[in-house]
Short mmCIF file of the C-alpha atoms (twelve columns), coordinates in Angstrom:
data_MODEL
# 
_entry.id   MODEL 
# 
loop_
_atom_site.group_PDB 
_atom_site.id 
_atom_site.type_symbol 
_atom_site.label_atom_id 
_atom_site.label_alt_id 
_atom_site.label_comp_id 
_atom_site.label_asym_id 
_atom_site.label_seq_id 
_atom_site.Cartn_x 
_atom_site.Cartn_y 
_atom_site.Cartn_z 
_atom_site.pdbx_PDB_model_num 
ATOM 1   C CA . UNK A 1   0.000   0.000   0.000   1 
ATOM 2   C CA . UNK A 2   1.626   3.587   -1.303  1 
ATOM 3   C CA . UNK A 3   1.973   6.313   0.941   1 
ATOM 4   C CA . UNK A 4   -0.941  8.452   -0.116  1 
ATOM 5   C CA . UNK A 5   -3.335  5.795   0.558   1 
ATOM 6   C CA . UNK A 6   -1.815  5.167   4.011   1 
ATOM 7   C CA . UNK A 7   -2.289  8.541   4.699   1 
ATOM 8   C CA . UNK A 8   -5.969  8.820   3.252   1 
ATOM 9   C CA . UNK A 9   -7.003  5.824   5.352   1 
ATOM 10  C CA . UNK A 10  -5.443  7.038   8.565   1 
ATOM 11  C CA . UNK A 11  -7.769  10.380  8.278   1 
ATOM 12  C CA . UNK A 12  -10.673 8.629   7.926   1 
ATOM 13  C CA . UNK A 13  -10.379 5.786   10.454  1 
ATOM 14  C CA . UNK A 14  -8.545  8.433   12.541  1 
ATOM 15  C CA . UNK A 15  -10.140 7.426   16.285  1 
ATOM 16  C CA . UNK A 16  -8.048  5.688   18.836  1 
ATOM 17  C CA . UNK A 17  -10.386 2.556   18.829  1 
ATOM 18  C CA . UNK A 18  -9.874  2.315   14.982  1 
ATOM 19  C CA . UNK A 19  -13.168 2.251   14.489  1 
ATOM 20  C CA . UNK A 20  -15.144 4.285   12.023  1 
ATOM 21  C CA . UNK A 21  -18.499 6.780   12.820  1 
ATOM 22  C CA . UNK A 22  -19.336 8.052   9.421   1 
ATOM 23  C CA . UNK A 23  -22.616 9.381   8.257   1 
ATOM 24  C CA . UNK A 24  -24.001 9.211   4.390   1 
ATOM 25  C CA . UNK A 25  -25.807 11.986  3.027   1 
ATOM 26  C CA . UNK A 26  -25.350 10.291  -0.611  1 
ATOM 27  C CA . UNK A 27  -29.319 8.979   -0.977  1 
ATOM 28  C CA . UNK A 28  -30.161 10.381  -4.425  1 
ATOM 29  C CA . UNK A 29  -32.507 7.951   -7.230  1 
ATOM 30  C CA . UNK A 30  -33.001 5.491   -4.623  1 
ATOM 31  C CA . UNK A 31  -35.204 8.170   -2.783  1 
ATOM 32  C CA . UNK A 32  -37.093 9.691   -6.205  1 
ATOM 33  C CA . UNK A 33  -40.424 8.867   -4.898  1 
ATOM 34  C CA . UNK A 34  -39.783 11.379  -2.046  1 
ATOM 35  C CA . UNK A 35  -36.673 12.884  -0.332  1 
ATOM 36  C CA . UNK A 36  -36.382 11.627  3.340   1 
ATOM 37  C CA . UNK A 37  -36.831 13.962  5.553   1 
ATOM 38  C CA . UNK A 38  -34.145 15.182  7.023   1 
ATOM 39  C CA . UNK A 39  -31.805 15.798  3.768   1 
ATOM 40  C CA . UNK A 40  -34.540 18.888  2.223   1 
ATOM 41  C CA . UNK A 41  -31.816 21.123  3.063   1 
ATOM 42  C CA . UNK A 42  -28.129 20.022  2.592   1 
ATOM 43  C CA . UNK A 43  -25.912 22.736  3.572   1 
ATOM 44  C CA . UNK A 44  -27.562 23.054  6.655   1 
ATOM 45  C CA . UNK A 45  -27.931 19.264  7.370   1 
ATOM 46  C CA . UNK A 46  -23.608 19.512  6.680   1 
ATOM 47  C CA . UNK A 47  -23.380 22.493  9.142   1 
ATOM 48  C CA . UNK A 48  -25.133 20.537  12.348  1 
ATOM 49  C CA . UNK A 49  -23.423 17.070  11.382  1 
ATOM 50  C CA . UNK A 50  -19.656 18.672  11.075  1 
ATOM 51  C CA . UNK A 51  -20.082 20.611  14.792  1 
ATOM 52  C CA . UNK A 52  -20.331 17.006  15.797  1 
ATOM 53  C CA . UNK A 53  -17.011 15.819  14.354  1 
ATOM 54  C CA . UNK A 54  -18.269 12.777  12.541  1 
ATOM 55  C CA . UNK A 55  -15.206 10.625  11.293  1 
ATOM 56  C CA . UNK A 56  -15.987 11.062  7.487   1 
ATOM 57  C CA . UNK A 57  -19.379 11.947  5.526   1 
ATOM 58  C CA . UNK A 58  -19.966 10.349  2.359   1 
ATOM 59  C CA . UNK A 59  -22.048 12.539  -0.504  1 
ATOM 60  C CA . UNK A 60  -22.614 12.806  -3.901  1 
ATOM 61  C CA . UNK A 61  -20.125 15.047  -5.992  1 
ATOM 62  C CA . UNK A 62  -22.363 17.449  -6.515  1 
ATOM 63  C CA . UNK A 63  -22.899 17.654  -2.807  1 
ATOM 64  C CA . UNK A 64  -19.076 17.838  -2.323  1 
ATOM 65  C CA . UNK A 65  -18.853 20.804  -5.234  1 
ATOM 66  C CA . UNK A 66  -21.106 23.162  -3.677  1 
ATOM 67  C CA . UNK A 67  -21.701 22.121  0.165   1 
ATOM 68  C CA . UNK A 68  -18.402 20.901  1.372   1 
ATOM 69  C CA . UNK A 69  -15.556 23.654  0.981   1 
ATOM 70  C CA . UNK A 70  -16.626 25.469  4.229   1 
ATOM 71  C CA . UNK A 71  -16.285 22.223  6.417   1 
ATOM 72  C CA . UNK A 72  -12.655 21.172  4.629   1 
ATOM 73  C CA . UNK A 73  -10.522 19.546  7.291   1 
ATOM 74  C CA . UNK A 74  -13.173 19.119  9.901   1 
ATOM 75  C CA . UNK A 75  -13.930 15.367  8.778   1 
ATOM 76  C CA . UNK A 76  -12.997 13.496  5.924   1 
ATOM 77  C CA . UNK A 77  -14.386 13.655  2.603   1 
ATOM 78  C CA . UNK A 78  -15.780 10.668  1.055   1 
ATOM 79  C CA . UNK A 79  -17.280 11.104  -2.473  1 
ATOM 80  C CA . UNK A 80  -20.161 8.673   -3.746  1 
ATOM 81  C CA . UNK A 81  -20.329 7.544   -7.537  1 
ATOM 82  C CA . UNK A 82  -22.193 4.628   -7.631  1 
ATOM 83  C CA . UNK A 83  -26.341 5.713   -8.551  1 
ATOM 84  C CA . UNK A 84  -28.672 2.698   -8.845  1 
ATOM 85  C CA . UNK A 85  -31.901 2.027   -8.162  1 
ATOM 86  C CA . UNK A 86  -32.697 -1.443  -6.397  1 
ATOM 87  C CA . UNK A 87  -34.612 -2.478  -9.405  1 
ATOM 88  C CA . UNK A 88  -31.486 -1.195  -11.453 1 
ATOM 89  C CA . UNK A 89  -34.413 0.771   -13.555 1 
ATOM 90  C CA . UNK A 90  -30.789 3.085   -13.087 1 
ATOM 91  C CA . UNK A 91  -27.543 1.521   -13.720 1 
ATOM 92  C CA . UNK A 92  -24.773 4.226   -13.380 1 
ATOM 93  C CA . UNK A 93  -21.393 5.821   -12.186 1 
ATOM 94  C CA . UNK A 94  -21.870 9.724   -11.429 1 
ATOM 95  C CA . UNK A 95  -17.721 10.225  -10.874 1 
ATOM 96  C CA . UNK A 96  -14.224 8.783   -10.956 1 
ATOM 97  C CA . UNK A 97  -11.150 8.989   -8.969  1 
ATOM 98  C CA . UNK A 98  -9.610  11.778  -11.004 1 
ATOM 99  C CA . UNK A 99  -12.390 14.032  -9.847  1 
ATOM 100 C CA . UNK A 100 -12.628 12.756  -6.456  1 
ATOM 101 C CA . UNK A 101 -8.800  13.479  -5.918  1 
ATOM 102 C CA . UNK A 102 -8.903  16.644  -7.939  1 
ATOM 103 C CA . UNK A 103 -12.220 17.592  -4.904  1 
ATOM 104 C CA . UNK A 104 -10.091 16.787  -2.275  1 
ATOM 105 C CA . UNK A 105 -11.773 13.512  -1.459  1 
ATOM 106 C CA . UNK A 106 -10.415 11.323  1.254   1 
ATOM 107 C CA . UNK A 107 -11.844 8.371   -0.929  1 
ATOM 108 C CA . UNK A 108 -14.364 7.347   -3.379  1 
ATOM 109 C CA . UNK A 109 -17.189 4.998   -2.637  1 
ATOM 110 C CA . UNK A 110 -18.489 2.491   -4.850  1 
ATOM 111 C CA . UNK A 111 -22.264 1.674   -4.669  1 
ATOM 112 C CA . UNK A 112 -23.000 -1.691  -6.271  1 
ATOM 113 C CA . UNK A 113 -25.964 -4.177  -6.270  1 
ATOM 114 C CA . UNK A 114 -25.274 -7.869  -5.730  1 
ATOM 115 C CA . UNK A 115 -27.660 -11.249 -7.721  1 
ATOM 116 C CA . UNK A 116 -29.789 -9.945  -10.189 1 
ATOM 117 C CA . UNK A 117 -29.325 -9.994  -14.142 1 
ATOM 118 C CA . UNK A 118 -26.873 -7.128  -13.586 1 
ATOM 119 C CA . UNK A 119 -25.001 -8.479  -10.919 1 
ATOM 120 C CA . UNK A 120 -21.481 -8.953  -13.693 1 
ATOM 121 C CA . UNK A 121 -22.053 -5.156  -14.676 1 
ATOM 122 C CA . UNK A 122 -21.751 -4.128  -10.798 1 
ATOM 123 C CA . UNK A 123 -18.566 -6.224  -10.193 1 
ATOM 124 C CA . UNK A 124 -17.011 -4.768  -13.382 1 
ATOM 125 C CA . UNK A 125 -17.948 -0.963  -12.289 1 
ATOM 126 C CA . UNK A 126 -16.051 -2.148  -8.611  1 
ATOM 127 C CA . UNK A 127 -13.625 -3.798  -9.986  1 
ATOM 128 C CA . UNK A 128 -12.562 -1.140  -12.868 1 
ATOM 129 C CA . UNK A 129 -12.940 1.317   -9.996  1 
ATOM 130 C CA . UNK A 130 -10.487 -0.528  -7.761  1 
ATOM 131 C CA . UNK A 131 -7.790  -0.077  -10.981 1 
ATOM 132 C CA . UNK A 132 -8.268  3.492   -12.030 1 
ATOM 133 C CA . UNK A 133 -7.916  4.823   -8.238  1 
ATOM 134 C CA . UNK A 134 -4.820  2.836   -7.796  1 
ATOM 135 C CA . UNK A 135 -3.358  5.082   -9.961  1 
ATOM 136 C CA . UNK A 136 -3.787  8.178   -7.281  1 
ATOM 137 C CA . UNK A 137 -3.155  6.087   -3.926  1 
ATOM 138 C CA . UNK A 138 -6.856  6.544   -3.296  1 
ATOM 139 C CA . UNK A 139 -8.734  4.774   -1.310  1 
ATOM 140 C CA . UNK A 140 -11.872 2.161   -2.105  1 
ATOM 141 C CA . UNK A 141 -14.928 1.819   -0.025  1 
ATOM 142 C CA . UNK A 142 -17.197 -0.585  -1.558  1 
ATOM 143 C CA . UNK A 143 -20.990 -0.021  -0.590  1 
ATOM 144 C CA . UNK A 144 -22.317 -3.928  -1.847  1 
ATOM 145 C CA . UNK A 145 -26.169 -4.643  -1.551  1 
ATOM 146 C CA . UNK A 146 -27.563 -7.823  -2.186  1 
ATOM 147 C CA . UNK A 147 -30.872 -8.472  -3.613  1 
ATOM 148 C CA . UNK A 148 -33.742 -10.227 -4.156  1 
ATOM 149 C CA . UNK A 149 -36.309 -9.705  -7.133  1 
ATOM 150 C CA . UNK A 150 -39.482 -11.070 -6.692  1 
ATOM 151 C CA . UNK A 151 -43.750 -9.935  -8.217  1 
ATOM 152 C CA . UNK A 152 -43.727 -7.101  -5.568  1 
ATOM 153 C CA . UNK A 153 -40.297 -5.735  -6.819  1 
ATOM 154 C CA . UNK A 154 -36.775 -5.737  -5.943  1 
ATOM 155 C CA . UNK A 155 -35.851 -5.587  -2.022  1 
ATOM 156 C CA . UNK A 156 -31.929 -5.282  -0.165  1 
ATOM 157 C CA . UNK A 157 -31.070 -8.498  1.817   1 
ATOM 158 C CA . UNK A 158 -29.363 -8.927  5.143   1 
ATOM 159 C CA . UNK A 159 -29.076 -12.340 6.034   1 
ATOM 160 C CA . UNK A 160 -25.637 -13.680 6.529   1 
ATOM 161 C CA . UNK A 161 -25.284 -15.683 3.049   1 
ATOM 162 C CA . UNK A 162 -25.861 -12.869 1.253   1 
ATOM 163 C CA . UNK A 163 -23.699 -10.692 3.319   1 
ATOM 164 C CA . UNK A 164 -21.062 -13.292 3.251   1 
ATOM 165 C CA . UNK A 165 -21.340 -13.035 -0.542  1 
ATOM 166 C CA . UNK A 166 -21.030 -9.564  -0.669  1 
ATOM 167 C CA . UNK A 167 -17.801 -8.708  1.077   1 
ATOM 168 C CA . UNK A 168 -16.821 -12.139 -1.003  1 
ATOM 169 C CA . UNK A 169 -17.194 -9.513  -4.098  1 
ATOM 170 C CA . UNK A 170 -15.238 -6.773  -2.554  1 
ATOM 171 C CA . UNK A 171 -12.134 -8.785  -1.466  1 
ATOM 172 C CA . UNK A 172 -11.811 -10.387 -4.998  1 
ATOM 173 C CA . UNK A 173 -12.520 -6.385  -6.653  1 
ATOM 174 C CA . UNK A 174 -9.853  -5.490  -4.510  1 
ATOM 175 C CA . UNK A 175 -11.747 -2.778  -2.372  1 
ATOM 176 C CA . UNK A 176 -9.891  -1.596  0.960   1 
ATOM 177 C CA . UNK A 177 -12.674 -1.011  2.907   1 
ATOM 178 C CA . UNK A 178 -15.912 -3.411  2.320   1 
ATOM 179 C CA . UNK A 179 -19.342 -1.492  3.759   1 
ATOM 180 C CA . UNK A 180 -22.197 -4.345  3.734   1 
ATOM 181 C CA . UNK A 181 -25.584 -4.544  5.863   1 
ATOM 182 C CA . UNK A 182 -25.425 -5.826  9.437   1 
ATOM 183 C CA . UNK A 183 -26.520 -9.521  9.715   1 
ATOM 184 C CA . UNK A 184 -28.006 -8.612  12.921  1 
ATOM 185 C CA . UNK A 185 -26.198 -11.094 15.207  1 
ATOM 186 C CA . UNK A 186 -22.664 -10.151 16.173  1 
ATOM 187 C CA . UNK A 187 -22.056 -13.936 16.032  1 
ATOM 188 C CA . UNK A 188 -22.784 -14.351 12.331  1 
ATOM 189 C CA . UNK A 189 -20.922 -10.750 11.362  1 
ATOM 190 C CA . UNK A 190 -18.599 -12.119 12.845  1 
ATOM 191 C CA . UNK A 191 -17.626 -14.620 11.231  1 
ATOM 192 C CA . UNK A 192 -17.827 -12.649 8.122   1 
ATOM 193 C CA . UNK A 193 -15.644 -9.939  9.906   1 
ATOM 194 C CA . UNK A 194 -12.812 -12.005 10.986  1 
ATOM 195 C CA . UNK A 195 -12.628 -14.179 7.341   1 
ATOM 196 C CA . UNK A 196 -12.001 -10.475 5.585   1 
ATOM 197 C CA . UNK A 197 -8.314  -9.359  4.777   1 
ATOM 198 C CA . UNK A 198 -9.484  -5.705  4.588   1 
ATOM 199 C CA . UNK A 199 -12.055 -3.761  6.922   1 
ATOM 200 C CA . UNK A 200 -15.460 -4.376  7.044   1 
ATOM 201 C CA . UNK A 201 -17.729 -1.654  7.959   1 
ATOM 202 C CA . UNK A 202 -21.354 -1.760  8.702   1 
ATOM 203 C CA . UNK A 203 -24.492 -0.143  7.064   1 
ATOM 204 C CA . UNK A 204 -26.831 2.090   9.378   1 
ATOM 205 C CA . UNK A 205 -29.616 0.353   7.577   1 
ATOM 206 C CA . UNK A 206 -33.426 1.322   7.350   1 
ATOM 207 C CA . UNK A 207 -34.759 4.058   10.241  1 
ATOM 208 C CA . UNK A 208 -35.321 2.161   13.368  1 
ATOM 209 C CA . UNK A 209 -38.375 2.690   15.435  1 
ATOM 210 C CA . UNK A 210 -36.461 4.071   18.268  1 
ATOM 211 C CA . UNK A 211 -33.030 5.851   18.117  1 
ATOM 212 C CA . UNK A 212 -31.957 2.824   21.026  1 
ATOM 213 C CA . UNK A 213 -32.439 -0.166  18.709  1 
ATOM 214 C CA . UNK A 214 -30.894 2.051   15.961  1 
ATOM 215 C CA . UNK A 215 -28.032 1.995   18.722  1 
ATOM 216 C CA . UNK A 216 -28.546 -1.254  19.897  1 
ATOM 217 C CA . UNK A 217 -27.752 -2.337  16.340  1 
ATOM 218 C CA . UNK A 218 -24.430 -0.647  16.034  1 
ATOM 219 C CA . UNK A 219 -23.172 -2.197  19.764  1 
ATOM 220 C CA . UNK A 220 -23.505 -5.451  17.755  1 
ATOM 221 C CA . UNK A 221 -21.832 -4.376  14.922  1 
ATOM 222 C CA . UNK A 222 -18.858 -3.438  17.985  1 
ATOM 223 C CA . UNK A 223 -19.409 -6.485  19.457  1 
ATOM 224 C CA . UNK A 224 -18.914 -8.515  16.279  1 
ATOM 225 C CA . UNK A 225 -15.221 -6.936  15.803  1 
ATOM 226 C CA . UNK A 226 -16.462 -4.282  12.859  1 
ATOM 227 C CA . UNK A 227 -14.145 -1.532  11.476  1 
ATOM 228 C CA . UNK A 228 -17.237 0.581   12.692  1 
ATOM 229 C CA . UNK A 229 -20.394 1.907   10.804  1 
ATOM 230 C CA . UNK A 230 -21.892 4.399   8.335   1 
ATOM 231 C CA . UNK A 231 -25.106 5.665   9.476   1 
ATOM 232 C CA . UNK A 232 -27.320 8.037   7.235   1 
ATOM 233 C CA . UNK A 233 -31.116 8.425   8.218   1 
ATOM 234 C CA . UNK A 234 -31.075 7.184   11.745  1 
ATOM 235 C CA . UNK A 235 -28.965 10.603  12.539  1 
ATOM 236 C CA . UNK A 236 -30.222 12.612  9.749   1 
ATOM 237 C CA . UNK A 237 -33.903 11.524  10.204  1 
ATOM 238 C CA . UNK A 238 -33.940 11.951  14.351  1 
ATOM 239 C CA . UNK A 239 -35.705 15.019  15.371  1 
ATOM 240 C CA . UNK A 240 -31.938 15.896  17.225  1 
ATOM 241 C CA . UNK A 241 -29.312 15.433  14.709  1 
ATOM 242 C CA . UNK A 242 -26.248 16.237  17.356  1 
ATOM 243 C CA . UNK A 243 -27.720 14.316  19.701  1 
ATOM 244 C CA . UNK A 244 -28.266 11.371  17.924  1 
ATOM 245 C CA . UNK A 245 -24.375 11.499  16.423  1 
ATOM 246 C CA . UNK A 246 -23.270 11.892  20.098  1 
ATOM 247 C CA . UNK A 247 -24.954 9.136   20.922  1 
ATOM 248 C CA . UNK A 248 -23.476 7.059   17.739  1 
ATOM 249 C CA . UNK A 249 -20.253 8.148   18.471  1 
ATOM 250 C CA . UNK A 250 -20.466 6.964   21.843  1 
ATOM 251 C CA . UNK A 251 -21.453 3.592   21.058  1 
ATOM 252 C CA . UNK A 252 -19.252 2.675   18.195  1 
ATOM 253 C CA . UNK A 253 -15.991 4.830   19.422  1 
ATOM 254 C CA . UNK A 254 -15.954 4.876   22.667  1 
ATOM 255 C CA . UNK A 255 -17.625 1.364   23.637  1 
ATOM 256 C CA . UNK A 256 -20.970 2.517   25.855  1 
ATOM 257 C CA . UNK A 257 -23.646 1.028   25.848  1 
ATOM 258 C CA . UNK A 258 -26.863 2.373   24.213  1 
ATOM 259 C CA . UNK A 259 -28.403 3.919   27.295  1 
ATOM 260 C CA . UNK A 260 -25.191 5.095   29.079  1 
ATOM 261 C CA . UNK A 261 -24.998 6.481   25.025  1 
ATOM 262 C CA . UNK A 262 -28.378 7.821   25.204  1 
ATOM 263 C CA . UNK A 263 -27.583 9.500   28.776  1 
ATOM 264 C CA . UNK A 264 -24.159 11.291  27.710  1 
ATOM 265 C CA . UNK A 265 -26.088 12.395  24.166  1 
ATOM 266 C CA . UNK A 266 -28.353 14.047  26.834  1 
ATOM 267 C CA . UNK A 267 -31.551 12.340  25.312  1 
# 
């Protein structure tokens, strides 16, 4: 591993426990039906997560061109160019690494769907990916869904085959970081964890009823021996977006439980 992607990686895994607390603002065609709330207003959204000192924030480029200058060395910039839909109605790559590095990005992300007709296409974008940032020493953070297609439509799986599979596809791509959905059971993450050569962080996944099974989630994800998580609408979509992020942080960096993380979030 070069220099520059030492150096890239140590800014955005940059807490003592080595563990990541990132948050995605990078929803885009997934969400055409109807933004989530919460992400109506981006620069602002940026403003309240940043006073929190999040670890990284992943976003769109557009995002990054016109929202992220005034926040520049406050967390790590992680630009998104995968854009699919689950029912890959959209099929695309919004950026490269030439831009990201030219942005200032810490890394690029690579969204891709797993099974399905498409599923070579996706593991060719990832895996092309993987080779062009090479040549810049940037870093690779996979994002790999797997799917199921069915009469009702197309929905993301989480159960630990599927999972398995997925950071399967990332170590052979070559990503350096691998972010997949949490099994739910530390004991079955795991397993998938420990068999990885190269981190393995965890999706925040769908909004939880409560912002303490949201956290209950990500002590798991600890528990299991995670590089940490990437949460997007169960910070962004709780009515206290600092609070919330305190309470992440507390959880996934510093080890609390998620009512001694509730209590120190002041919730």
């Amino acid at each position: 591993m070069g220099l520059g992607k030492q150096i890239r990686l140590k800014r955005i895994f940059s807490h003592p426990s080595g563990r990541l607390c990132s948050v995605a603002v990078d929803h885009f065609v997934g969400y055409a039906d109807s933004l989530p709330p919460g992400l109506d207003n981006l620069p602002k959204l940026l403003a309240e997560l940043v006073a929190e000192r999040p670890d990284a924030v992943t976003m769109q480029k557009g995002t990054a061109l016109t929202c992220w200058a005034p926040h520049a060395g406050k967390a790590a910039l992680i630009m998104q160019s995968g854009c699919f839909t689950v029912d890959e109605r959209i099929l695309e790559m919004l950026t490269d690494p030439e831009e990201c590095v030219r942005s200032g990005a810490d890394a690029i992300a690579i969204a891709i769907g797993v099974r399905g007709a498409n599923e070579g296409k996706f593991i060719k974008h990832l895996a092309a990916g993987v080779t062009a940032a090479a040549k810049y020493d940037l870093p690779v953070i996979s994002h790999i869904y797997p799917r199921e297609f069915g009469p009702n439509g197309a929905r993301i799986l989480h159960d630990a085959d599927n999972i398995a599979w997925a950071v399967r596809v990332g170590i052979e791509c070559g990503a350096d970081v691998i972010k997949v959905g949490y099994t739910g059971d530390p004991t079955s993450f795991g397993q998938i964890v420990s068999s990885c050569p190269v981190p393995v962080v965890a999706a925040g996944g769908p909004k939880a009823e409560t912002l303490e099974q949201a956290l209950t989630l990500m002590a798991g994800v600890v528990q299991s021996g995670a590089s940490g998580a990437t949460i997007g609408r169960n910070i962004w979509g709780h009515s206290d977006i600092g609070a919330a992020l305190r309470a992440f942080k507390a959880v996934l960096h510093d080890g609390r439980t998620p009512s001694e993380a509730l209590a120190s979030a002041k919730i």
